[in-house]
C-alpha positions in Angstrom: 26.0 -32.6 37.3 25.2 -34.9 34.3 22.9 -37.4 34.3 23.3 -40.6 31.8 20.8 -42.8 31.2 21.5 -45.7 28.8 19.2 -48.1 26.8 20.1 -51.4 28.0 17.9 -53.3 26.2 19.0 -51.4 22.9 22.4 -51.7 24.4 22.2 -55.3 24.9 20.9 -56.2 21.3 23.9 -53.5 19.6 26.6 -55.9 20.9 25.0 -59.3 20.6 24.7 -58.9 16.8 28.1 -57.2 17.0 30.6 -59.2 18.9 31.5 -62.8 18.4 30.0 -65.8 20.5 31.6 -66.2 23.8 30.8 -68.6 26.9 31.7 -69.1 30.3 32.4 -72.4 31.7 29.1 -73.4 32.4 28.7 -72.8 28.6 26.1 -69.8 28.8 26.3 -67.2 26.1 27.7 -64.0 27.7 29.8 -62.4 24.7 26.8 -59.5 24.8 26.4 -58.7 28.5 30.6 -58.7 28.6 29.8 -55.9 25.8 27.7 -53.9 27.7 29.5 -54.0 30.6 32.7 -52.6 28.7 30.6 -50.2 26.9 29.6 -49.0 30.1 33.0 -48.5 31.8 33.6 -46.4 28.2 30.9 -43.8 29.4 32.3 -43.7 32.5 35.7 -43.3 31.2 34.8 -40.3 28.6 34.0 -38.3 32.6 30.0 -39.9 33.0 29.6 -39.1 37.2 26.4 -39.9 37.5 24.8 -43.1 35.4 21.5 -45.9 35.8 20.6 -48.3 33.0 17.4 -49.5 32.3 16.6 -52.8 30.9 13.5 -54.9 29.4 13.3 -57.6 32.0 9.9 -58.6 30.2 10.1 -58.0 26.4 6.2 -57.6 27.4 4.5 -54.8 28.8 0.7 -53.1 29.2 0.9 -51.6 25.3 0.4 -55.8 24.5 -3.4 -55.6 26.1 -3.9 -52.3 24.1 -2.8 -53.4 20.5 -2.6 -57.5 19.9 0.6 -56.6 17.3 2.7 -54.8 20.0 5.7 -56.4 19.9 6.6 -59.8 22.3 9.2 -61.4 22.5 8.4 -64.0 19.8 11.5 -64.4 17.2 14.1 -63.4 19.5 17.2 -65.7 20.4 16.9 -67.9 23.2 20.3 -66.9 24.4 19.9 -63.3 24.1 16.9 -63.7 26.4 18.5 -65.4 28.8 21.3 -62.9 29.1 18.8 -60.0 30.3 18.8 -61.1 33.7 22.7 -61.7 33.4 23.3 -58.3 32.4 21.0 -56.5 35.0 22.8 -59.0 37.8 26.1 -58.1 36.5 25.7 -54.2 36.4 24.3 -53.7 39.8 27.1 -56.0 41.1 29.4 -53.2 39.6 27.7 -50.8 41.7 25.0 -49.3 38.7 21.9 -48.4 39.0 19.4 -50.6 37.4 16.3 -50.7 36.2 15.0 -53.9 35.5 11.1 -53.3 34.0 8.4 -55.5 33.6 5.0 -54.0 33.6 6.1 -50.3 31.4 9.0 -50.7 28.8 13.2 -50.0 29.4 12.2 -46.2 27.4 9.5 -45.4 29.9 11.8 -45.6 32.2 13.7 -43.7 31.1 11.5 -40.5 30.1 10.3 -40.9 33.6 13.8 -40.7 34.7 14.7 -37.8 32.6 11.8 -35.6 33.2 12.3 -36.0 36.6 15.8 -35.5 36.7 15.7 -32.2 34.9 13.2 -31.1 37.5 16.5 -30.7 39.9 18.5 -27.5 40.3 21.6 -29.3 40.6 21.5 -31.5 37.2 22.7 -29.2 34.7 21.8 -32.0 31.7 20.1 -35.1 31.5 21.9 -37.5 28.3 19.7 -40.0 27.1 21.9 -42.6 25.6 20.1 -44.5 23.2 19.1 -44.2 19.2 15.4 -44.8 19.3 12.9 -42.6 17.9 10.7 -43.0 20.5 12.8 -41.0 23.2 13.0 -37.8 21.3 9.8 -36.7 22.5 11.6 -36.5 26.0 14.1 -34.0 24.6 13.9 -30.4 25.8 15.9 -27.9 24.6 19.4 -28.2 25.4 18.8 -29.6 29.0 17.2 -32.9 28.1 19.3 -34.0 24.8 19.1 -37.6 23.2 23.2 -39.5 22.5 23.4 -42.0 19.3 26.6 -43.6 21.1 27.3 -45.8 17.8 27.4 -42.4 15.3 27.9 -39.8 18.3 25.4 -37.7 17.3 24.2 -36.0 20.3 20.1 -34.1 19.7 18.8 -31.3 21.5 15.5 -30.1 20.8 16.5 -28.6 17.6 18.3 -31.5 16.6 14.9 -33.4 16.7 13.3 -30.6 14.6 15.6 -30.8 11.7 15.6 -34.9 11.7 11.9 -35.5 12.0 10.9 -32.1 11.0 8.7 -31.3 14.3 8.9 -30.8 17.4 9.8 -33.5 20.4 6.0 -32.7 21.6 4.8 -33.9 18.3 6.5 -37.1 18.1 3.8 -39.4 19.6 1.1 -38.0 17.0 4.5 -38.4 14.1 4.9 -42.3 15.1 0.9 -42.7 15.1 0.5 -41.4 11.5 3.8 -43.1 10.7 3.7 -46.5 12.5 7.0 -48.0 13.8 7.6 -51.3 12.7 10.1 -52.3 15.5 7.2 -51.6 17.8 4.8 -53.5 16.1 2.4 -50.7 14.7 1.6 -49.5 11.3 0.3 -46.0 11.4 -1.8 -45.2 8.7 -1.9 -45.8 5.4 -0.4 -43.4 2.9 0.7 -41.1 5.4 4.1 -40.8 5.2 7.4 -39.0 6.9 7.3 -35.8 4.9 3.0 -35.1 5.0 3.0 -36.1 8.7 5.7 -34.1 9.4 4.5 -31.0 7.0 0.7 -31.3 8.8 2.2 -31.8 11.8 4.8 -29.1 12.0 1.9 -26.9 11.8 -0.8 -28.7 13.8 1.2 -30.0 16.1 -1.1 -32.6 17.4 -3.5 -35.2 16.2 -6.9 -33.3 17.5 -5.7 -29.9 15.7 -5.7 -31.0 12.4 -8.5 -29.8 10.9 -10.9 -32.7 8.7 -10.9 -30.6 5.5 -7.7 -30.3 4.1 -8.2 -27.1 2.0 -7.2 -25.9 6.1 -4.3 -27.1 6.0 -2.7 -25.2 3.3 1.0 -27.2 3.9 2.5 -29.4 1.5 1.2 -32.6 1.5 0.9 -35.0 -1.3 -2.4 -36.1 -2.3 -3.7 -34.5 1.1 -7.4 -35.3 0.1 -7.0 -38.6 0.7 -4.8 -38.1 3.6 -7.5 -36.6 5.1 -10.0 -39.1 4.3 -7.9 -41.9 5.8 -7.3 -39.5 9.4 -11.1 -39.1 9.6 -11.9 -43.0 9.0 -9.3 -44.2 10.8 -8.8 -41.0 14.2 -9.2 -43.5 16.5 -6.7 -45.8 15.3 -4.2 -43.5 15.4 -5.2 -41.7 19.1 -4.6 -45.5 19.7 -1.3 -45.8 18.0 -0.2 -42.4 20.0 -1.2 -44.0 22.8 1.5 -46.2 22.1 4.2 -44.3 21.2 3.8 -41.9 24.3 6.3 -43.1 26.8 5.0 -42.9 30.7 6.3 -40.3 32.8 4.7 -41.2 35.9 6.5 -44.3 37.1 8.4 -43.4 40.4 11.7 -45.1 40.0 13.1 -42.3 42.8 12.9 -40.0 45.1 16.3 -38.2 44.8 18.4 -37.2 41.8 21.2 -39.0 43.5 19.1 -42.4 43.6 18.1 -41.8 40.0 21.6 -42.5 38.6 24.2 -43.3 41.3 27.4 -41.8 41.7 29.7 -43.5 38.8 32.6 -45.8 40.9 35.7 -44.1 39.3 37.3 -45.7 36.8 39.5 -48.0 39.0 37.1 -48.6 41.4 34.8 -49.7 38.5 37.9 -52.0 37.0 38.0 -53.8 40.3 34.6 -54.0 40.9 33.9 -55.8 36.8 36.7 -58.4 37.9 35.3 -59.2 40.8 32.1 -59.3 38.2 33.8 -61.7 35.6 34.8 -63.6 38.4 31.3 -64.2 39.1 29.6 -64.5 35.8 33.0 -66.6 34.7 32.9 -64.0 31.8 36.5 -63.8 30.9 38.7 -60.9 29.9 36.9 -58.2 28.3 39.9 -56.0 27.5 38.9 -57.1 24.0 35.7 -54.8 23.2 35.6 -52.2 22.0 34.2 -49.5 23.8 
C-alpha cells in the first residue's frame, strides 16, 4: 500500500490566497477549507487508499521557547485562523484521519508519521504531500519521497540531492547555515545556498566541518570568512538545526492502518462531503479545482 500524508496547514494557506471569498450563511469565511476539502477528494480520485492530514491547530509550538523569532501567528488573517478548526472538523467528519497539533508543528507530524510508516512491510511508499523544504530531510530513497502537488514534482532521495545539492540527512545542518525566513530564522551570515551546500556535501554535518578552512578544500567563496563566522557563531547554528530538525518521536499510532485510514471510495467520500457541506453550510464545491 501507499501512504499519503498531506500538509494541511500548507494546504490550507495554497487555497485561501488562491480561491475567491466565499461564506456560509452564518457569514464565516470557508472558501479555503471548501478548497482543501476538494483538493483532497482529488488525491483520492488520482487511486490515494490510504490518507491522514496534519494540521497546525496552534500556529505555536516548543521551537517559540527555544528561539524568540520562531514564527507565531502574528500577521496572519483572522479568518484564516479561524478556519483551522473548520477544516480539521470538516475532514474527520469525511471520514480522514487528522491530526490536529499543538505542542510539535503539522511537519513533525508528519516525519513522525512517515518514518514510522516506512517501518511496515506492507507499505510499499510513503508520499509526503507538501512543498516545504523542511520535509526533505524525511525522504529516503525511493520509499519515503516528498509530492509538490501544485508543480507535480514528486522527490526521492536523489531528487533532494540535485535540488539542494546534499543529502536529505544534511538538510537540518543546510537550513541552520542558510536560515529559513518562513520559519523565522536567519542562519548565518554570508553563508549562502551554494558554500553550505559545497561544505556540506562533503561534511555532511555541522560538527564535521573542520575550523580551518584550508581542510575543506571544496568550493566555497571567500571560505576564510565563512569559517570565521561558523566558529563565532557554532552555537547559533546547532541552535538553528535544532530548529529545522523535525521530531520523529511523537506517537500519533500504533498501526499503519491508524496512521492514514483507509480512503472512503470516491463515492462514498462524495456522500460523506455533502453530508459535510450540509454541516458547515459550505455550498457546492464542484467549482475548485482539484
Amino acid at each position: 500500500m501507499d501512504i499519503h500524508l498531506v500538509d494541511g496547514t500548507y494546504e490550507l494557506f495554497r487555497h485561501y490566497y488562491a480561491l475567491p471569498s466565499a461564506r456560509d450563511e452564518d457569514g464565516r469565511e470557508v472558501a479555503a477549507v471548501r478548497g482543501v476539502l476538494a483538493s483532497v477528494l482529488g488525491i483520492i480520485s488520482g487511486g490515494a487508499t490510504h490518507i491522514a492530514v496534519a494540521t497546525d491547530h496552534v500556529i505555536e509550538s516548543f521551537r517559540n521557547g527555544l528561539w524568540p523569532g520562531y514564527k507565531t501567528g502574528a500577521g496572519i488573517e483572522p479568518e484564516l485562523l479561524a478556519q483551522f478548526p473548520l477544516l480539521e472538523d470538516a475532514l474527520s467528519s469525511a471520514g480522514i484521519v487528522v491530526w490536529p497539533m499543538v505542542e510539535f508543528e503539522a511537519d513533525d507530524a508528519l516525519a513522525a508519521a512517515a518514518l514510522a510508516a516506512a517501518r511496515d512491510t506492507r507499505v510499499e511508499r510513503v508520499i509526503i504531500c507538501t512543498p516545504d523544504k523542511d520535509l526533505a530531510q524525511c525522504v529516503r530513497g525511493t520509499r519515503i519521497v516528498q509530492l509538490n502537488r501544485r508543480t507535480r514534482v514528486t522527490l526521492d532521495e536523489q531528487g533532494v540531492v540535485q535540488k539542494f545539492g546534499v543529502s536529505p540527512t544534511s538538510i537540518p545542518d543546510y537550513l541552520a547555515l542558510v536560515g529559513d525566513a518562513a520559519d523565522g530564522y536567519p542562519g548565518l551570515p554570508g553563508w549562502g545556498a551554494k558554500s553550505s551546500a559545497a561544505v556540506l556535501a562533503k561534511f555532511v554535518h555541522l560538527e564535521s566541518i573542520p575550523i580551518d578552512c584550508r581542510e575543506w578544500r571544496v568550493n566555497a567563496t571567500n571560505a576564510s570568512a565563512l569559517a570565521d563566522t561558523l566558529c563565532r557563531e557554532r552555537d547559533r547554528a546547532l541552535l538553528f538545526r535544532t530548529l529545522a530538525t523535525l521530531r520523529t518521536d511523537i506517537a500519533l499510532f500504533e498501526d499503519v492502518q491508524r496512521c492514514a485510514g483507509r480512503a472512503p471510495h470516491r463515492r462514498s467520500l462524495r456522500s460523506r462531503l455533502d453530508w459535510t457541506q450540509r454541516l458547515l453550510k459550505l455550498g457546492d464545491q464542484s467549482h475548485v479545482a482539484l
